[in-house]
DRENKE-943914 format. One record per residue (C-alpha): residue number from 1; x, y, z. Coordinates in steps of 0.02 Angstrom, whole numbers. Layout:
BEGIN
REC   filo       c1       c2       c3
REC    NUM        X        Y        Z
...
***
This chain:
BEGIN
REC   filo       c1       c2       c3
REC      1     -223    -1832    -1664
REC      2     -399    -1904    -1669
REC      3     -390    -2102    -1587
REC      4     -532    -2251    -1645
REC      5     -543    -2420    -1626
REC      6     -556    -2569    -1725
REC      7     -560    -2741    -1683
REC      8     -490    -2867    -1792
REC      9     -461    -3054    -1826
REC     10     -304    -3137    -1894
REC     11     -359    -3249    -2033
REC     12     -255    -3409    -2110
REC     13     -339    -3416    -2294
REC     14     -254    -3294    -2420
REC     15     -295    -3276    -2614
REC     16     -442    -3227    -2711
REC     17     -550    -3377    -2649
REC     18     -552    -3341    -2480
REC     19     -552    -3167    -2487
REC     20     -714    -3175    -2588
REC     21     -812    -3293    -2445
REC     22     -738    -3165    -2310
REC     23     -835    -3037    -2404
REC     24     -980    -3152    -2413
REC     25     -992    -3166    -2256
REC     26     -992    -2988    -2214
REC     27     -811    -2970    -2170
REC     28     -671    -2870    -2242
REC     29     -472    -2947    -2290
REC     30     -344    -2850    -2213
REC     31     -166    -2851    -2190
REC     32      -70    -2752    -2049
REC     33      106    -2704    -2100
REC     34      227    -2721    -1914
REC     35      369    -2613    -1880
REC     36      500    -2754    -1918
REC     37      382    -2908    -1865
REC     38      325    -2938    -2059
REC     39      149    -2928    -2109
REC     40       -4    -3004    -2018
REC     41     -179    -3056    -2125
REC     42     -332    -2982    -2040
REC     43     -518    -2994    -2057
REC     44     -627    -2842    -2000
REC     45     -808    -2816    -1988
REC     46     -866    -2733    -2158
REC     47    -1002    -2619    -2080
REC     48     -913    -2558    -1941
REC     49     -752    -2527    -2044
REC     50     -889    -2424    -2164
REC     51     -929    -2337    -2016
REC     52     -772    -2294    -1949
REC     53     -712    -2223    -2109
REC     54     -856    -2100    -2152
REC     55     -829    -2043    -1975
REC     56     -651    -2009    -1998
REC     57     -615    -1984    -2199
REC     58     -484    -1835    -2223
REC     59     -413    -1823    -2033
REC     60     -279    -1868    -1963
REC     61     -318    -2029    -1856
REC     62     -237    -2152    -1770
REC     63     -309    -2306    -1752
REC     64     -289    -2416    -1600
REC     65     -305    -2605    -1682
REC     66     -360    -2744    -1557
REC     67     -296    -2904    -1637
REC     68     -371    -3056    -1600
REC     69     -264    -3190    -1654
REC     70     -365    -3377    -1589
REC     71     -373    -3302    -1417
REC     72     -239    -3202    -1398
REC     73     -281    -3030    -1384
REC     74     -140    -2880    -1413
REC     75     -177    -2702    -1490
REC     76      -66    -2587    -1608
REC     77      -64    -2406    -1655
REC     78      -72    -2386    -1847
REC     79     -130    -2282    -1965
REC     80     -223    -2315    -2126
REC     81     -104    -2376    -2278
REC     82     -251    -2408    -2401
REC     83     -416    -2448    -2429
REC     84     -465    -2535    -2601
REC     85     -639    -2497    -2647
REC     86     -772    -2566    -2758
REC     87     -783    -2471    -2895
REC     88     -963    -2481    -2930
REC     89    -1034    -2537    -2779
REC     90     -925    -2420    -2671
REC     91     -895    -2550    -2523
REC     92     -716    -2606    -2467
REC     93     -619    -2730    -2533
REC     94     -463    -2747    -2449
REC     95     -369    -2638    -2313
REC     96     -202    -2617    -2269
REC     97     -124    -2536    -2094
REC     98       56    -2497    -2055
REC     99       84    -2487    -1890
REC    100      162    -2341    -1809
REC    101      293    -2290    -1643
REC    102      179    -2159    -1538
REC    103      335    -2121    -1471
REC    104      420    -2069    -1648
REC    105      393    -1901    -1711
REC    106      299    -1888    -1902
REC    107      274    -1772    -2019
REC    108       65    -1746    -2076
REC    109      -25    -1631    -2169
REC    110     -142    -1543    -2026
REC    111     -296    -1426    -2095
REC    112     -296    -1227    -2053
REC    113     -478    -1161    -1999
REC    114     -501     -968    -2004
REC    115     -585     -911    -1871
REC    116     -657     -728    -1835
REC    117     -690     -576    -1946
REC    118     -541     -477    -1976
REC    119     -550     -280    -1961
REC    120     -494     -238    -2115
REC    121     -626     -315    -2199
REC    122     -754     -211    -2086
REC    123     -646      -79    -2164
REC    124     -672     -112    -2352
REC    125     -523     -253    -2368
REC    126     -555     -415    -2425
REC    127     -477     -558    -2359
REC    128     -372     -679    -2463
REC    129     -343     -850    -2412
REC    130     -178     -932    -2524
REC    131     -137    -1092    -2394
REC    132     -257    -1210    -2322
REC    133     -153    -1351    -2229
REC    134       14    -1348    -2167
REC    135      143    -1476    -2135
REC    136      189    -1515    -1955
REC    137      300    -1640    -1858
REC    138      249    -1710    -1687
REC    139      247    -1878    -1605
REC    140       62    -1938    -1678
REC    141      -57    -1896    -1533
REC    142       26    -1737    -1497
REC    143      -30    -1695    -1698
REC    144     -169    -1578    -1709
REC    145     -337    -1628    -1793
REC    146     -338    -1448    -1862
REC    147     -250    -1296    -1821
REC    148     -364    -1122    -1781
REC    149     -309     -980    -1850
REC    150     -385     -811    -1764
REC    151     -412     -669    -1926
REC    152     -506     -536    -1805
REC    153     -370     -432    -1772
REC    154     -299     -429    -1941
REC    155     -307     -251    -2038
REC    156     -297     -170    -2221
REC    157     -107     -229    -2270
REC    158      -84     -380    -2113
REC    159      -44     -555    -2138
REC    160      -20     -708    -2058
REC    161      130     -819    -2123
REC    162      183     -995    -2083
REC    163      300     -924    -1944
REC    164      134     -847    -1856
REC    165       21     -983    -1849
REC    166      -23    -1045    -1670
REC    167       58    -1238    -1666
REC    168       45    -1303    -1484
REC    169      181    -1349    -1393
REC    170      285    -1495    -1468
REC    171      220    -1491    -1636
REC    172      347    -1413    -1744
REC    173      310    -1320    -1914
REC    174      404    -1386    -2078
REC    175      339    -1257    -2191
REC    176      471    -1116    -2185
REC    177      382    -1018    -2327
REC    178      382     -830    -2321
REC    179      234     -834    -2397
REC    180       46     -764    -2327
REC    181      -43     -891    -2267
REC    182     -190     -753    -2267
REC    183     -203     -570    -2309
REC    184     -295     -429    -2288
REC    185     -299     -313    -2446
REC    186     -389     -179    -2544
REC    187     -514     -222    -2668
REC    188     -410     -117    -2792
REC    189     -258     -235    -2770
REC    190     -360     -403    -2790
REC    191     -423     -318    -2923
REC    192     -234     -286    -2997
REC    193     -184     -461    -2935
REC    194     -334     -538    -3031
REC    195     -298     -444    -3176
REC    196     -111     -495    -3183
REC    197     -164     -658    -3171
REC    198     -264     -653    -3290
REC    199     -143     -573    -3416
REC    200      -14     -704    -3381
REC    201     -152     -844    -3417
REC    202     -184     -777    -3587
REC    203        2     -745    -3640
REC    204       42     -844    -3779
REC    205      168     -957    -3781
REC    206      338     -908    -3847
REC    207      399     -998    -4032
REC    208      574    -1095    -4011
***
């Protein structure tokens, strides 16, 4: 899993008042949730916080939080709880962390990426792609940002299911569907699948 880092302050004023002259002066109200040590405020830098999270929106990140509370410096791995956001001006209001155990396995949704040209569609197939992220469990830097999934060998009638994909070593698949993740078929049964589809879209609904 994908590491940043943030540095923080621990701030004493809480309420709207405060958090309004924190923004003011260019600085973002936080609060970091501990694993049984109860909840810590925070005040981070609003443009490198903007940074950080167009730089990391929809991964999987864990972010290494360097507390400084009046001189005391300690960091903690946490991930991001939520981020309130402006709704017209689009900057952040208020963030929350929860911290996290590196050593404790979690379960994340981690991205599939396709990767090649399979040979069936060389031969006239068309490839169909039904799942595009996959749940996995793993302590969090042994997570994957995104897991590659090779098509080139695939051919007219292959398919990859969950039990195929290529999870390193100590990540551990929680899908258990049967299901293809991706496919190689004819054009003549997309066409039928389509067309089924379709049918079952424009059934009317039954009278009780």
């Amino acid at each position: 899993m994908l590491q940043v880092k943030l540095d923080a302050s621990v701030r004493t004023g809480h309420g709207k008042g405060p958090a309004r002259t924190l923004r003011r002066m260019g600085q973002t109200p936080a609060v970091l949730y501990g694993l049984g040590s109860g909840t810590v405020s925070l005040a981070l830098d609003t443009k490198i916080l903007v940074k950080e999270l167009l730089e990391i929106r929809r991964r999987n990140v864990v972010i290494n939080l360097d507390v400084d509370d009046n001189g005391k410096k300690y960091t903690k791995p946490v991930l991001i709880k939520e981020i309130q956001v402006d709704p017209v001006m689009g900057n952040p209001l208020h963030a929350d962390f929860c911290e996290i155990s590196l050593e404790k396995p979690m379960t994340v949704s981690v991205p599939l990426v396709y990767t090649g040209k399979a040979k069936g569609v060389d031969l006239g197939g068309e490839m169909l792609i039904s799942v595009h992220s996959v749940h996995v469990k793993a302590k969090p830097l042994s997570i994957p940002d995104t897991i590659e999934v090779d098509v080139t060998n695939l051919e007219i009638g292959d398919s990859i299911t969950f039990s195929g994909l290529p999870v390193p070593e100590g990540v551990t698949m929680v899908d258990t569907s049967t299901k293809p993740c991706v496919a190689v078929t004819t054009a003549t049964a997309k066409k039928a699948d389509d067309e089924a589809a379709g049918e079952g879209a424009k059934a009317p609904a039954k009278k009780k």
